[in-house]
C-alpha positions as CSV (number, residue, x, y, z in Angstrom):
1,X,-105.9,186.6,94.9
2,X,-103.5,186.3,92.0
3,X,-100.5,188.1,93.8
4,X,-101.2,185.6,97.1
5,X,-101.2,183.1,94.8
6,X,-97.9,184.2,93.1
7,X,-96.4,184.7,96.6
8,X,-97.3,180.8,97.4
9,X,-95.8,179.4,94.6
10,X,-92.6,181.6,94.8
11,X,-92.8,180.5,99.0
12,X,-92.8,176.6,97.1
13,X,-90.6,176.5,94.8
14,X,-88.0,178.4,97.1
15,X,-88.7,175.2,99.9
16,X,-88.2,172.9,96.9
17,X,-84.7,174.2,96.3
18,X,-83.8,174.5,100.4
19,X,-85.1,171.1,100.9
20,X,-82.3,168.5,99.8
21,X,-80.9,164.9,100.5
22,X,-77.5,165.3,99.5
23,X,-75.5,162.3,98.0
24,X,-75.1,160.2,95.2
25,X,-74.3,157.1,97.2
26,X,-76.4,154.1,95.5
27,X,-78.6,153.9,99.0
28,X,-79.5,157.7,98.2
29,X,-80.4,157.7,94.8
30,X,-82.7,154.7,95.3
31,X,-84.0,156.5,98.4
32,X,-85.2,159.3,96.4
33,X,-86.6,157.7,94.0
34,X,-88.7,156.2,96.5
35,X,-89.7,159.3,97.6
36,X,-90.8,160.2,94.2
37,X,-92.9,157.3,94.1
38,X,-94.4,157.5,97.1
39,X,-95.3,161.5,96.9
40,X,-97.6,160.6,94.3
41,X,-100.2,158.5,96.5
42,X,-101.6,160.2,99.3
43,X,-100.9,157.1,101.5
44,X,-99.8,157.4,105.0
45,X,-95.7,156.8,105.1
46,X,-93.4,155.2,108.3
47,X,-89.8,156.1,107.7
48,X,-87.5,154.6,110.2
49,X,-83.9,155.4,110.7
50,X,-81.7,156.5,113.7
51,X,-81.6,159.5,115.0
52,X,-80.1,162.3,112.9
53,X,-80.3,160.5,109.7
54,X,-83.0,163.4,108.4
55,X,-86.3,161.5,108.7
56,X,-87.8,164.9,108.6
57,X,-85.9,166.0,105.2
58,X,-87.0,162.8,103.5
59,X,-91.1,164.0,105.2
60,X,-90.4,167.1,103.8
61,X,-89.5,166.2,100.7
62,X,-92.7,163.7,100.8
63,X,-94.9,167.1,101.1
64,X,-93.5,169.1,98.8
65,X,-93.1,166.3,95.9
66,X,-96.8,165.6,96.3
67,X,-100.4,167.4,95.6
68,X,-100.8,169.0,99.0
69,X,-97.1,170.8,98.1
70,X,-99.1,174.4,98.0
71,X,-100.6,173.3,101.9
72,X,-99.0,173.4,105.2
73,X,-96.3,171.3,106.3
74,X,-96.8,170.8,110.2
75,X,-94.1,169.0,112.4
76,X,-95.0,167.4,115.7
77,X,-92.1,166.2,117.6
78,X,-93.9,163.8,119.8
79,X,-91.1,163.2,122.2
80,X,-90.2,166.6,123.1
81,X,-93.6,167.3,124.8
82,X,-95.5,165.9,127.8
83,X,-98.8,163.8,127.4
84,X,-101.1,166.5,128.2
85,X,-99.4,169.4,126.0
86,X,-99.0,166.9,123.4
87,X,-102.3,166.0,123.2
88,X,-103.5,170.1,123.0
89,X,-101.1,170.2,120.2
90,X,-102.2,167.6,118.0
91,X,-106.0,168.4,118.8
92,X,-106.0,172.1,120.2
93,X,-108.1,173.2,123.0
94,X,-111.1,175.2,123.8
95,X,-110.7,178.3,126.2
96,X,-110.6,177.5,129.9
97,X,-109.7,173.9,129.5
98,X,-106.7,174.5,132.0
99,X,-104.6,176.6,133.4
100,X,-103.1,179.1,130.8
101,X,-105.7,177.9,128.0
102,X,-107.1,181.9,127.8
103,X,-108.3,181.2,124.2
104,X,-109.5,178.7,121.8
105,X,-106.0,177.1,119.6
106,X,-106.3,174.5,117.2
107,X,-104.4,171.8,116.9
108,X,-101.6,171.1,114.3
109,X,-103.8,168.3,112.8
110,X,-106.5,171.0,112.2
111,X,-104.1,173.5,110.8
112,X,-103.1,171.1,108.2
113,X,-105.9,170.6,107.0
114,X,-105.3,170.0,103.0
115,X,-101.8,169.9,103.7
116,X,-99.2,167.3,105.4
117,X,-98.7,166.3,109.3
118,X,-95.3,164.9,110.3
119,X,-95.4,163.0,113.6
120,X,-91.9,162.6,114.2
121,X,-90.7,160.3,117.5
122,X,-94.2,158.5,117.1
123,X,-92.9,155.6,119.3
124,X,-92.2,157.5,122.1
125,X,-95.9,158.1,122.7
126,X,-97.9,157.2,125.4
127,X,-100.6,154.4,124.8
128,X,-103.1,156.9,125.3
129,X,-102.2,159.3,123.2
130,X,-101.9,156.3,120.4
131,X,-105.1,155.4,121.1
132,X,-106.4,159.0,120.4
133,X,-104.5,159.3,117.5
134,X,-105.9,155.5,116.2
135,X,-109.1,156.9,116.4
136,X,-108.0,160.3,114.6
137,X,-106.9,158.3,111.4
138,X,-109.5,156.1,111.4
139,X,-112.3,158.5,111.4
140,X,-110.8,161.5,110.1
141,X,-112.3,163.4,113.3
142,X,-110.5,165.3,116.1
143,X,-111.8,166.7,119.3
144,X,-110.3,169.5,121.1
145,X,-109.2,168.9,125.0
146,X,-112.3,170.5,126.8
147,X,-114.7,169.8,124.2
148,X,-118.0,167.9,124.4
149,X,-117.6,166.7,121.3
150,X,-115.8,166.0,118.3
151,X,-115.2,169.3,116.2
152,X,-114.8,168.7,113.3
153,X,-113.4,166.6,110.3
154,X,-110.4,166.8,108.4
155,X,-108.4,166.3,105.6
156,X,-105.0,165.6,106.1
157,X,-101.9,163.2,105.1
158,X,-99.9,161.5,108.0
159,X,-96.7,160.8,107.7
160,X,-95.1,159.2,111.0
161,X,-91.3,158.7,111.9
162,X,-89.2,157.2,114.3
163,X,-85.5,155.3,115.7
164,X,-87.2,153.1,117.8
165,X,-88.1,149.4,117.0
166,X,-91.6,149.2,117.0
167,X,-91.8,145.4,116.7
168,X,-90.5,144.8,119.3
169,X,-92.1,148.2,121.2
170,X,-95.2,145.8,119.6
171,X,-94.0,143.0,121.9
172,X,-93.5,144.4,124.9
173,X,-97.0,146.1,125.0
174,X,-95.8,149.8,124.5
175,X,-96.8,150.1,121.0
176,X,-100.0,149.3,119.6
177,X,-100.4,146.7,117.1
178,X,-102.9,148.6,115.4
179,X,-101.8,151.8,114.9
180,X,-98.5,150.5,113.8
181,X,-100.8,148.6,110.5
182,X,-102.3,152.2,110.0
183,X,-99.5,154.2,109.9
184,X,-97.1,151.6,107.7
185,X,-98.8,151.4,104.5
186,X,-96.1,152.7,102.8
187,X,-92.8,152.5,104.7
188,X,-89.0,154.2,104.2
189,X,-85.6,153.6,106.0
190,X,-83.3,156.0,105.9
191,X,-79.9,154.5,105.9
192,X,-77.5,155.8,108.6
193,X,-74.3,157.7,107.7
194,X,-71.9,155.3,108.3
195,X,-73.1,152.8,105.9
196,X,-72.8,155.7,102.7
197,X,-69.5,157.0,103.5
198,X,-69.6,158.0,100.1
199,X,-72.0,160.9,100.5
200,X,-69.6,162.4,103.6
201,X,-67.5,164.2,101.1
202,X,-70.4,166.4,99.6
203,X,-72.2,166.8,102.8
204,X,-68.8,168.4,104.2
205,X,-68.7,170.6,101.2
206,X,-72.6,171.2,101.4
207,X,-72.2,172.6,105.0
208,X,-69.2,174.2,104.2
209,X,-70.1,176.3,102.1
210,X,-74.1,177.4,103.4
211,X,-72.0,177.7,107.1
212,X,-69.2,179.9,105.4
213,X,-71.7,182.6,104.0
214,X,-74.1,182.6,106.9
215,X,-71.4,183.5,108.9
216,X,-69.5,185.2,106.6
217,X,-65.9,183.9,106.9
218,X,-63.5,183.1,104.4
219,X,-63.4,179.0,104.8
220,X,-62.9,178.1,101.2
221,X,-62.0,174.0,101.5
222,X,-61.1,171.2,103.8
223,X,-58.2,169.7,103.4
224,X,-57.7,166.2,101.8
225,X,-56.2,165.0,105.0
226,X,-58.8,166.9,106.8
227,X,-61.7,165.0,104.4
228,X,-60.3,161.7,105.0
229,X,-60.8,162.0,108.8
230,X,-64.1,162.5,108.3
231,X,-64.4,160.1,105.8
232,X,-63.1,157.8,108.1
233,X,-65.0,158.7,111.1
234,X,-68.5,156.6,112.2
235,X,-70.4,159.1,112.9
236,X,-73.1,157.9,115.5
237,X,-75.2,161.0,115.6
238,X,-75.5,161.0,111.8
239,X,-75.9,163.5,109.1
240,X,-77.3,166.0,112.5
241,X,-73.9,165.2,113.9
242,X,-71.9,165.9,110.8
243,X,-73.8,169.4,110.4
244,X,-73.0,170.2,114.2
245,X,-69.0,169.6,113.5
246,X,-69.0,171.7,110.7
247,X,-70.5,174.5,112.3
248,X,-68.3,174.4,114.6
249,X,-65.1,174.1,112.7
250,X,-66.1,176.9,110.2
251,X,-67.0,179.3,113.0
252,X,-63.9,178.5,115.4
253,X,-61.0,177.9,112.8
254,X,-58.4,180.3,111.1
255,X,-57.6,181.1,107.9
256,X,-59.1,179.7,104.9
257,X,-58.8,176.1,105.1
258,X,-60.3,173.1,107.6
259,X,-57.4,170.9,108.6
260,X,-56.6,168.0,110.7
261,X,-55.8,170.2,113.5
262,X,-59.4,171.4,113.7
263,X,-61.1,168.4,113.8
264,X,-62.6,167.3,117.4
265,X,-61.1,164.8,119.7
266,X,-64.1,162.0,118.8
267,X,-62.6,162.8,115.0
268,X,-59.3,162.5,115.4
269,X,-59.7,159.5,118.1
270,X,-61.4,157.5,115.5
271,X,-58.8,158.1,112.8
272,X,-55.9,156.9,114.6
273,X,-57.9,153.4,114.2
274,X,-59.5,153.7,110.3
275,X,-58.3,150.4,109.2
276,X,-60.4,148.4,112.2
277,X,-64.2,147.6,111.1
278,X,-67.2,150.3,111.3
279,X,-69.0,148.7,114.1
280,X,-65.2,148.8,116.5
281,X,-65.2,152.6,115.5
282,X,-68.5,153.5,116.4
283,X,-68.0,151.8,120.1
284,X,-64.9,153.9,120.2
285,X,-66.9,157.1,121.1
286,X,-68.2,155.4,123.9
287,X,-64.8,154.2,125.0
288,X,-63.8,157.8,124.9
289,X,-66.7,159.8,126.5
290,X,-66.0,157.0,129.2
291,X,-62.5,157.7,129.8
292,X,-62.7,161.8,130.1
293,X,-65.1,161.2,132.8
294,X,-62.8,158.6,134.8
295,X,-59.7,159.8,133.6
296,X,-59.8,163.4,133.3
297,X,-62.5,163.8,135.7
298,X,-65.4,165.5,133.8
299,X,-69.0,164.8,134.9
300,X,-71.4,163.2,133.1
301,X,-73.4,166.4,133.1
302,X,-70.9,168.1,130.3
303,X,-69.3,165.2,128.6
304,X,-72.4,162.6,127.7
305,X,-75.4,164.9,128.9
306,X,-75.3,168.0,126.2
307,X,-74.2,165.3,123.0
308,X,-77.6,163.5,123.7
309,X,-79.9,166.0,124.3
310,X,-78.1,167.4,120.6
311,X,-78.1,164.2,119.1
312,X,-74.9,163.9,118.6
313,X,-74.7,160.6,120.1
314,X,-77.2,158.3,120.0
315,X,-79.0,156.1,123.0
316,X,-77.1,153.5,122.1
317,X,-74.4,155.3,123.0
318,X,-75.9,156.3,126.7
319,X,-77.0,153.0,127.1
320,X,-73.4,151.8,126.7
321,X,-71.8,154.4,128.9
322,X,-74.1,153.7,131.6
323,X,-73.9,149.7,131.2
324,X,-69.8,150.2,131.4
325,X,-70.0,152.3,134.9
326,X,-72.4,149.4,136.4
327,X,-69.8,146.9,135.4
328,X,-67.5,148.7,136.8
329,X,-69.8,149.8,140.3
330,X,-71.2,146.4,140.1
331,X,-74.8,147.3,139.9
332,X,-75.1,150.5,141.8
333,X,-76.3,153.1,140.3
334,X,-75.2,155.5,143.5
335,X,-71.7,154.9,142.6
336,X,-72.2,155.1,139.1
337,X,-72.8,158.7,139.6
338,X,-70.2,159.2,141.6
339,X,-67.8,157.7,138.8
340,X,-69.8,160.6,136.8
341,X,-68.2,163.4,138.7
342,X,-71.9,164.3,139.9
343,X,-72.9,165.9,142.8
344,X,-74.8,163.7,145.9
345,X,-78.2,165.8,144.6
346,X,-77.6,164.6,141.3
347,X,-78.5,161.2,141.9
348,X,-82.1,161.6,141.3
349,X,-82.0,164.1,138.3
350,X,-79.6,160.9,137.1
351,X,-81.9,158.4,137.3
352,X,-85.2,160.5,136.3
353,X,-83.3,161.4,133.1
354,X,-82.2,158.0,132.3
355,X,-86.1,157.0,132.9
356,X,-87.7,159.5,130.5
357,X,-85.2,158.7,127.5
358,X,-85.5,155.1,128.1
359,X,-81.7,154.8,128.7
360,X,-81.8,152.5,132.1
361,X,-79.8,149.4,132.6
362,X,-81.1,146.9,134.9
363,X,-79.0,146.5,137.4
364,X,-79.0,143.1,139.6
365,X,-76.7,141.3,136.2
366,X,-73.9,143.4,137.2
367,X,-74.2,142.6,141.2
């Protein structure tokens, strides 16, 4: 029992060190301190931020700041599974509940029992599923999908996460009021990139360097013109967007430095413009994602598709691409595709993706 307990601690303390919100910007060091205070209470926590800010670092650090640091740590991405599966995950399942349940599983909720849940995209679930998880935190019980009754109780702190605005979700009748008072008793924003370019600089050289000895190539610094670029740059998929770049720079570029010429067209795009205001930058990728598919004829399907589903560009992002192809096909979507460079089948994968990522337009203003 000694050495397990030896192993777990060692396990800890190494997740301490890998765990890390890198920057020294003014919005950073006031957010960890937040974190600091709030690990102390065992309080349920809402952090809100776009997407790729690190909602889950900031969860992460939560846990592992906190009492329940020796306990599990169990992430739920809520948007990335269906109703039905997410439901089995959260609660588990008893064998024979359906097809391809061969065995009894708990749920991630069980297996953290102790420890820490992290429900992150919590606004994208269904009303349902809210309303199981309502009664979940306010009872402390769970019952397993094809179970008679509830199985058990447990012990577990809840921290929730999301990009969406669930005020407003609130006022449209897609998020319920009550859950959202449950899960914000202690609440943290995560400030997006763009407004802390300050910490760009040490996230480069963070990502440089861990990237550099994964891969084991001799990228040794980016160069000042190089850093100022991405200084410079808005970055609309955040810190997830930043990481992305770098990867790809360290892994594709020669010799021992980073430089302008490395940088990737959204990059370089933006810094031919660095004196104009944030907010005409970060429309700028739009502009351009826009323009390869009308101009240089790629489909939608390579240019906008893949930097979504990899958060490198946000929905606001989609949302604006989309709403510039109506203008411009004055309210059909048929054509829009076709200004896509996508094929006649397309159409409906189209529209069913814009549906499930809430990216849709209405149409009949543009008509």
């Amino acid at each position: 029992m000694v050495e397990a307990g030896a192993q777990l601690s060692s396990f800890s303390t190494r997740l301490k060190t890998d765990v890390q919100l890198i920057g020294q910007s003014a919005a950073m060091v006031g957010l960890r301190q937040e974190i600091d205070r709030v690990a102390r209470s065992d309080a349920k926590v809402l952090i809100t931020g776009e997407s790729g800010v690190g909602k889950e670092i900031v969860a992460r650090s939560i846990h592992l700041r906190g009492p329940r640091a020796s306990d599990a740590f169990s992430p739920v991405n809520c948007a990335g599974i269906p109703e039905t599966l997410l439901e089995s995950e959260l609660f588990g399942h008893v064998k024979g509940s359906f097809t391809g349940a061969y065995r009894d599983k708990p749920g991630k909720l069980e297996s953290a029992h102790m420890g820490t849940a992290f429900l992150d995209e919590i606004g994208e679930m269904t009303l349902r599923m809210q309303g199981l998880l309502l009664r979940f935190l306010e009872t402390g019980e769970f019952q397993k999908v094809g179970a008679d009754g509830a199985a058990g109780h447990v012990d577990v702190r809840v921290i929730a996460a999301t990009n969406r605005d669930l005020g407003g979700m609130i006022g449209q009748g897609t998020f319920r009021k009550d859950l959202f008072y449950r899960l914000n008793v202690l609440h943290l924003n995560v400030p997006p990139l763009r407004e802390r370019p300050d910490d760009i600089p040490a996230l480069v050289e963070h990502f440089r360097a861990q990237f550099a000895r994964n891969n084991r190539l001799p990228i040794a610094r980016v160069s000042p013109a190089a850093m100022k670029a991405l200084t410079d740059y808005s970055w609309p998929g955040n810190v997830r967007e930043l990481e992305n770049v770098l990867e790809r720079m360290i892994v594709t570029a020669q010799g021992t430095v980073i430089d302008v010429e490395h940088l990737s067209w959204e990059i370089t795009a933006q810094d031919s413009i660095s004196l104009r205001p944030k907010r005409e930058r970060r429309r700028t990728v739009t502009d351009d994602l826009y323009k390869r598919m009308l101009e240089q004829r790629e489909s939608f399907w390579t240019t906008v598709y893949p930097r979504f589903i990899e958060r490198e560009i946000t929905r606001a992002n989609v949302r604006d691409v989309v709403r510039r192809g109506l203008e411009e096909a004055h309210g059909n979507y048929k054509v829009v595709s076709r200004l896509f460079n996508m094929e006649s089948r397309d159409y409906k994968r189209f529209l069913n993706f814009l549906r499930k990522h809430d990216l849709q337009i209405p149409f009949k203003e543009y008509r």
